[in-house]
N, C-alpha and C positions, 0 to 999 in steps of 0.2 A: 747166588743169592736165592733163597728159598721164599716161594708166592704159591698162597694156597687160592686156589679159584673154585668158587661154591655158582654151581649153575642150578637152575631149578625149571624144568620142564614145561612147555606150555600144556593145558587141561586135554586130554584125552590123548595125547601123543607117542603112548606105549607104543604101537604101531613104527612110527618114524624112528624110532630108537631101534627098536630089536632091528628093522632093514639098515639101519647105517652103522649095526654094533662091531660087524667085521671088519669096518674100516676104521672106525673108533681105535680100538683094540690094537690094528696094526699099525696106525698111526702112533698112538702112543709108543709101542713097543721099537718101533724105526727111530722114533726122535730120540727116544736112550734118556729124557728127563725128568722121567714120571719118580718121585719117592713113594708117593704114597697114594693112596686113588679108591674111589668105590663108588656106587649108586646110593641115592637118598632112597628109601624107601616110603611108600605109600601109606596107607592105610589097611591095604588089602597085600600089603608085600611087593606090589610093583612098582619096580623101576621107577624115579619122579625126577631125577635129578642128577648132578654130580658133584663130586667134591675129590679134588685133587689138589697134591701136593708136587708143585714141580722146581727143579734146579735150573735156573739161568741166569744171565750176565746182570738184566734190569728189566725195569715195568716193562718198557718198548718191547725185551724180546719175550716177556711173561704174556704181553696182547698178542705180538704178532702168534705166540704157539697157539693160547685159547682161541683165536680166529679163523688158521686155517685146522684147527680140530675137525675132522668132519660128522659131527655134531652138530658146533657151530655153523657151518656149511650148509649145513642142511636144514637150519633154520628151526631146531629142536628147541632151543634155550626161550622161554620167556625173561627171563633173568641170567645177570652173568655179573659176578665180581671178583675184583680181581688184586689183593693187598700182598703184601711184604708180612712175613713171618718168620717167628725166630724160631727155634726148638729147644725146648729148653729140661724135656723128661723124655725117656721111649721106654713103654713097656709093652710095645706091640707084641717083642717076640717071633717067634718063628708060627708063632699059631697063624697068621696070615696067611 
């Protein structure tokens, strides 16, 4: 089941981010259930947020992955939500 989760960065936090991005990054890549994924951007182009697309069984295991994200971990997120979503067009392409 597909569950997009929209995090959004607490204020000045760039910092916290770029030190936890290598773990970020191989977390996601280990777990094998990222579809889709990126940073929110700022105002000035940095980093503020996240927005990912992941595949799992249900809510239960859509929290426990946003939880131990080590983002979350680290105490990055001011906000986190987390719903059920369907797909219902893709014109992403290979431009990703």
């Amino acid at each position: 089941m597909l569950f997009v989760i929209t995090a959004i960065d607490k204020e000045a936090s760039l910092g916290l981010r770029m030190e936890t991005r290598a773990a970020h990054l191989a977390y996601v890549k280990e777990t094998g259930v990222l579809k889709l994924g990126g940073p929110f951007l700022d105002a000035r182009g940095d980093m503020a947020g996240s927005m990912m697309i992941i595949d799992v069984a249900d809510i239960q295991a859509a929290r426990i992955w946003a939880g131990n994200d080590p983002y979350a971990k680290a105490g990055l997120f001011e906000s986190e939500d987390i719903r059920p979503w369907k797909a219902v067009a893709n014109n992403c392409g290979a431009a990703l």
